[in-house]
Every structure is written in C-alpha cells, then in structure tokens.
N, C-alpha and C positions, 0 to 999 in steps of 0.2 A: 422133460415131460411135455406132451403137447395140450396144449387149452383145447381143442377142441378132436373128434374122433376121426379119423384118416380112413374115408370110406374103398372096400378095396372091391369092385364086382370079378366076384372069382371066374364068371362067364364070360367075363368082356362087359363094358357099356354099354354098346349097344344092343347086348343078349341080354340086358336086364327086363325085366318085369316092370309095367307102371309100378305095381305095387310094394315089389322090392323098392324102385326109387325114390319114392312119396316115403316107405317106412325109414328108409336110409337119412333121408332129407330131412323129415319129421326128429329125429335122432340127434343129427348133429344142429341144428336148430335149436334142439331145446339147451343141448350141454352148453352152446352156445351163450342159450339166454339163461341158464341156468348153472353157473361153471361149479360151484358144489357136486353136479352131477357127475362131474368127471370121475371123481372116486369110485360113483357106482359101477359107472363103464370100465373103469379098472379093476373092480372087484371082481368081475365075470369074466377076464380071462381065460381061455380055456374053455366056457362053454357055449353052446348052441340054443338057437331057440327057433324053432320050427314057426312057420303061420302056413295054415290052408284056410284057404280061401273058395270054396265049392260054387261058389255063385258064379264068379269069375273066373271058375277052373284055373286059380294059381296055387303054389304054394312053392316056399322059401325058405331059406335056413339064416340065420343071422347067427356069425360068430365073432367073438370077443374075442381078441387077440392082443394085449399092450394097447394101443393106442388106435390098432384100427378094428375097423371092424366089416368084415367079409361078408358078404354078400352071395349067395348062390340061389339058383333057380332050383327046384325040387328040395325034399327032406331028404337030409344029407347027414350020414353018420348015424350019431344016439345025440338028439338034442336031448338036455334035463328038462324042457319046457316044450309042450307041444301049444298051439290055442289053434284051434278051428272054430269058423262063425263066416257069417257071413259078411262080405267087407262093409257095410255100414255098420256092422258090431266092431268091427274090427277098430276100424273109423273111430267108431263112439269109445273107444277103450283111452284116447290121449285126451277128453273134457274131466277124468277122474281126478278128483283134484288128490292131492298130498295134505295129508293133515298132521298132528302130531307126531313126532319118532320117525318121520318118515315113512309112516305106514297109509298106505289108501284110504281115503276118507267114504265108506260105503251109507252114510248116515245121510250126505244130503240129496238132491234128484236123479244125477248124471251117477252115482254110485250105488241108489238101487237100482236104477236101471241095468249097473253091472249086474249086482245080484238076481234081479229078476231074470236076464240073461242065461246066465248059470244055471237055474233052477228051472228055465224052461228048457235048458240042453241047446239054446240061441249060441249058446256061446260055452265050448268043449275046453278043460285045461288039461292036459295031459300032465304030468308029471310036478303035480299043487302043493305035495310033499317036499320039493325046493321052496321053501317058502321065501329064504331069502332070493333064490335066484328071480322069483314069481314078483318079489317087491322090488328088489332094484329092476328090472325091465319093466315094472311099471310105473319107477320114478324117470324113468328114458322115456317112456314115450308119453307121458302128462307133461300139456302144454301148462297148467295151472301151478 
C-alpha cells in the first residue's frame, strides 16, 4: 500500500489545468501531512468528483482509483459529487477545518463562511446525498 496518492493526469501533464494541478498537489500534500487520510482516499475508489469552476472557465473530474488518483480535464462520466463555485470558494473549501468523527467543523469562521456559501448558491454541491463521499473529499482537501 502506498503512503501517499500516485497522481495519474489522464490528459497528459502538460494538458493539465492549473487548477487540476494545484487540487492534485493540494491532495497529495495533505495525505502526505496527514497519512490517516489515506484510508479516506481509499475508501472512494471507484468514484469521481467533478469541480467547475466558471470564473476560470475550468472544470475537472478527480477519480479515486487504489492508490492513485486520475486527473482529467472536463466532467467526465457520472461523478457522485459535483461542486461548482467560483475558484476563490473553491480555494476557500481546504481552511475547513475537521472536527469531531471526522466530520466538518461548520461552527467556527472559515466553516460558516462554507455555509454561507451554500445558501447564497456561491457555492453548488451536486450530489450532497453521498454524504460520506462529500466528507472524505472534504477530509482530502482540509489543510487543518
């Protein structure tokens, strides 16, 4: 089993997206500084998670596979998570810290700020019904 996530760009490297990169980099960074996380990255296996990004005209598909994790430019397949926002929300979604159970901590600034997000439509989750999938992708990308 590998300590950290084996990033794979389905496009080529050099077809990648800043923003694929940065969320790629962002990713293995954290399992990195956080190796407990690895479990999560292996728990999603098998699924996708979409980002659009409309400000920066990107958007990406992120899939969990064993150990690595694929990279593609455009929404690709049936991701179980979509999020659209625009990339400083985007940005802002890895200061959420983890609190108890491994669950989001929405109670302190950086976490209503998610929710505020959310409830002004800043920030779209498509498919929120994965809740686990919704929480381990957002123990991956919290730097806290």
């Amino acid at each position: 089993m590998a300590d950290t996530p084996n990033v794979v760009y389905a496009d080529g490297e050099d077809e990648a997206s800043p923003m694929s990169s940065m969320l790629a980099g962002l990713i293995t960074a954290n399992v990195t500084q956080h190796p407990e996380r690895m479990a999560d990255f292996k728990a999603l296996s098998g699924q996708s998670v979409a980002i659009r990004v409309p400000d920066i005209e990107e958007e990406l598909t992120l899939t969990f596979a064993g150990d690595d994790l694929v990279v593609r430019n455009g929404v690709r397949g049936r991701p179980a998570v979509t999020i659209t926002a625009s990339s400083d929300v985007v940005m802002s979604l890895n200061l959420l810290k983890i609190g108890p159970m491994g669950l989001p901590n929405y109670f302190d600034e950086n976490g209503r700020n998610v929710v505020r997000a959310i409830v002004s439509r800043k920030l779209k989750i498509g498919g929120m019904w994965h809740l686990d999938t919704l929480n381990r992708v957002t123990r991956l990308f919290s730097v806290a």
